[in-house]
C-alpha positions in Angstrom: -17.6 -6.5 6.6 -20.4 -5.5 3.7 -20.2 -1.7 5.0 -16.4 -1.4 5.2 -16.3 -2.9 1.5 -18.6 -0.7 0.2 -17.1 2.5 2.2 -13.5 1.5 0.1 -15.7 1.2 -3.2 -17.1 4.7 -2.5 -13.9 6.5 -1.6 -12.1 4.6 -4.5 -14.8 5.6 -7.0 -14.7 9.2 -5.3 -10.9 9.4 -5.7 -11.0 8.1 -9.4 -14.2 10.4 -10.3 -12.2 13.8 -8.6 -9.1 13.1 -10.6 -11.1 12.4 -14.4 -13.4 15.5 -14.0 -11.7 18.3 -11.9 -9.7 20.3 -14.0 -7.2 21.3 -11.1 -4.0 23.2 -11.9 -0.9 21.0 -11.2 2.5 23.1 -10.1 4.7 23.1 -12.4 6.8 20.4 -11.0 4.1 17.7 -11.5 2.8 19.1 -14.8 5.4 17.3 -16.9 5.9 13.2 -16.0 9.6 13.8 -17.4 10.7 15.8 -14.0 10.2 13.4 -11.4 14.1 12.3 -11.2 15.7 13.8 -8.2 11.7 13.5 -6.0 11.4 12.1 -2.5 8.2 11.0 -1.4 7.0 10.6 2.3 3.4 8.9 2.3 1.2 7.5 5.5 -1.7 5.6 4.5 -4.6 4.4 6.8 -6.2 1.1 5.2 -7.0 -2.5 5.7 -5.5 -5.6 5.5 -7.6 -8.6 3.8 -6.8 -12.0 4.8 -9.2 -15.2 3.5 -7.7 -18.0 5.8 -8.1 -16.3 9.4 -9.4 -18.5 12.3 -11.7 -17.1 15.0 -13.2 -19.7 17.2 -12.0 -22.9 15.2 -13.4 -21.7 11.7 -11.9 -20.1 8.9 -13.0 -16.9 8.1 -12.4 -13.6 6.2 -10.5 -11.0 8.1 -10.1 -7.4 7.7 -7.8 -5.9 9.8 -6.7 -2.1 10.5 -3.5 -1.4 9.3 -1.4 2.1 9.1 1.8 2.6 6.5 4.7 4.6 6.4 6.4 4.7 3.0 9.5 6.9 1.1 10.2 7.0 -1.9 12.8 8.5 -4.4 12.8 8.7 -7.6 16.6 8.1 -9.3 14.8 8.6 -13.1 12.2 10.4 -14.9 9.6 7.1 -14.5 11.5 4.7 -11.5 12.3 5.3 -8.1 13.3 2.8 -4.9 11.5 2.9 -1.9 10.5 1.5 1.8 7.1 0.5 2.3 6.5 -0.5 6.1 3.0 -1.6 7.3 1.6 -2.3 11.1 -1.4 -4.8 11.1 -3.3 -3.0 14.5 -4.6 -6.4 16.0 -3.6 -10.6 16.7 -4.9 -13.1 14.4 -4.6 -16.6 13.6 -4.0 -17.7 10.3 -4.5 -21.5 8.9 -1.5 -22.3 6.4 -1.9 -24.5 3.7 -0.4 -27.2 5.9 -3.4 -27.1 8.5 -1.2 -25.2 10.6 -2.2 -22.7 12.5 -0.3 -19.5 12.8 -0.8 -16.7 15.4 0.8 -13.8 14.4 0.8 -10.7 16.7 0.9 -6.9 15.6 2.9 -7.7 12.4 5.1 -5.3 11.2 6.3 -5.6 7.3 8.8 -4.0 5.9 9.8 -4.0 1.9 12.2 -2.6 -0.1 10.0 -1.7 -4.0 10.6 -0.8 -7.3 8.3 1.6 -8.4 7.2 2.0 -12.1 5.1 5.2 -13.0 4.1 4.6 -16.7 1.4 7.6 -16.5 0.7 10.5 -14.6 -1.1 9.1 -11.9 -0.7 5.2 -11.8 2.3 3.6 -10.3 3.1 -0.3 -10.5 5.4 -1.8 -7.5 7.3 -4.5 -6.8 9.5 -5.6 -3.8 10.6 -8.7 -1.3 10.9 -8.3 2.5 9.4 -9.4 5.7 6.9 -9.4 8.1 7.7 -9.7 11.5 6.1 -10.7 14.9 7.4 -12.0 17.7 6.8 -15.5 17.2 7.8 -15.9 13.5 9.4 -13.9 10.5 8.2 -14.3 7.4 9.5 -13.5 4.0 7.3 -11.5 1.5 6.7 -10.7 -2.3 5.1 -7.5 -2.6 3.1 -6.7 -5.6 1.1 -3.3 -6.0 -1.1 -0.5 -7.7 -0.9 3.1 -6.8 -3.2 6.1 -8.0 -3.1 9.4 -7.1 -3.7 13.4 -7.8 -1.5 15.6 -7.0 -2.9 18.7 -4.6 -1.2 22.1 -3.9 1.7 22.6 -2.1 3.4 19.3 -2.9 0.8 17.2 -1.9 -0.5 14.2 -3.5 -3.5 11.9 -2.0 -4.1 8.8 -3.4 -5.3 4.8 -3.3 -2.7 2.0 -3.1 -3.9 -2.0 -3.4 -1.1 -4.3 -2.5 -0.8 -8.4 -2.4 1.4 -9.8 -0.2 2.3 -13.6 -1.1 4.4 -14.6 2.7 6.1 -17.6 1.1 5.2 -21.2 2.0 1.7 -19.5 4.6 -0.7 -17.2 3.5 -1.7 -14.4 1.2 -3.0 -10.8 2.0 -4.0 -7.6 0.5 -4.4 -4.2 1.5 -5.9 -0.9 0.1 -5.0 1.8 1.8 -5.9 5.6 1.2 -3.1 7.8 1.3 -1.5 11.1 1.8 1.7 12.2 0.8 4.3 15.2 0.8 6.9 15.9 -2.3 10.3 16.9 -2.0 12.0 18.1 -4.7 15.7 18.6 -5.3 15.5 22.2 -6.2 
């Protein structure tokens, strides 16, 4: 657990660090925040997702699981756009709910319709309610998030997103991801 916390502080930190001290040309597109309306967005993102109240063997533990996402995004103005964020948690788990219940939930799958605020170049704020499904429950969500990134040639924009997931009336979660994504533009 130590090593992949500090591997996510290192590649955050390395991510931040690139973006203040390289000096690397933006196209055009990207050089000016105010031409964003009329974007899509496709990002996949490779992460983990943090939960405090898991269960292994009777006890309560922290749990970080593998998780993959799949997002799109377009932006209908110059600093918002609407978007789909869908996540697949890569193993089971048991999670204890503030009830003392305990429940298993199997490969969830999230999906969540977001608002997405970019009030900089680089940092977007989101916001969204959906669910999270398995097979043996559906849960709604509240999805609240951070998103940085640098834009690379060609399009191409790598980044770091943290989320917190609030699944009403069970658990919370939280996921940082690092991600990749390709920029289409109207033109």
């Amino acid at each position: 657990m130590k090593y992949m916390t500090n591997t996510y502080l290192a590649l955050v930190f390395s991510l931040i660090s690139l973006s203040l001290l390289g000096q690397h040309k933006e196209s055009s597109q990207h050089a000016n925040n105010n031409e964003h309306k009329g974007t899509s967005r496709l990002t996949v993102g490779l992460g983990h997702t943090h939960l405090s109240e898991g269960k292994i063997d009777g006890k309560t533990e922290w749990l970080a699981l593998p998780s993959w996402s799949l997002n799109f995004d377009y932006w209908f103005a110059n600093k918002w756009a609407i978007g789909i964020q869908n996540d697949v948690i890569l193993e089971s788990f048991f999670i204890e709910t503030g009830d003392d219940e305990i429940l298993e939930r199997s490969y969830p799958v999230a999906s969540v319709p977001v608002l997405l605020y970019k009030p900089g170049k680089r940092l977007m704020i989101m916001a969204g309610v959906g669910a999270e499904f398995t097979h043996e429950k559906t849960l709604t969500l509240t999805r609240l998030g951070l998103e940085y990134g640098f834009h690379l040639p060609n399009k191409w924009e790598l980044g770091a997103a943290l989320v917190w997931d609030n699944k009403w009336n069970y658990y919370n979660s939280w996921g940082l991801a690092i991600t990749i994504s390709k920029l289409f533009n109207k033109h």
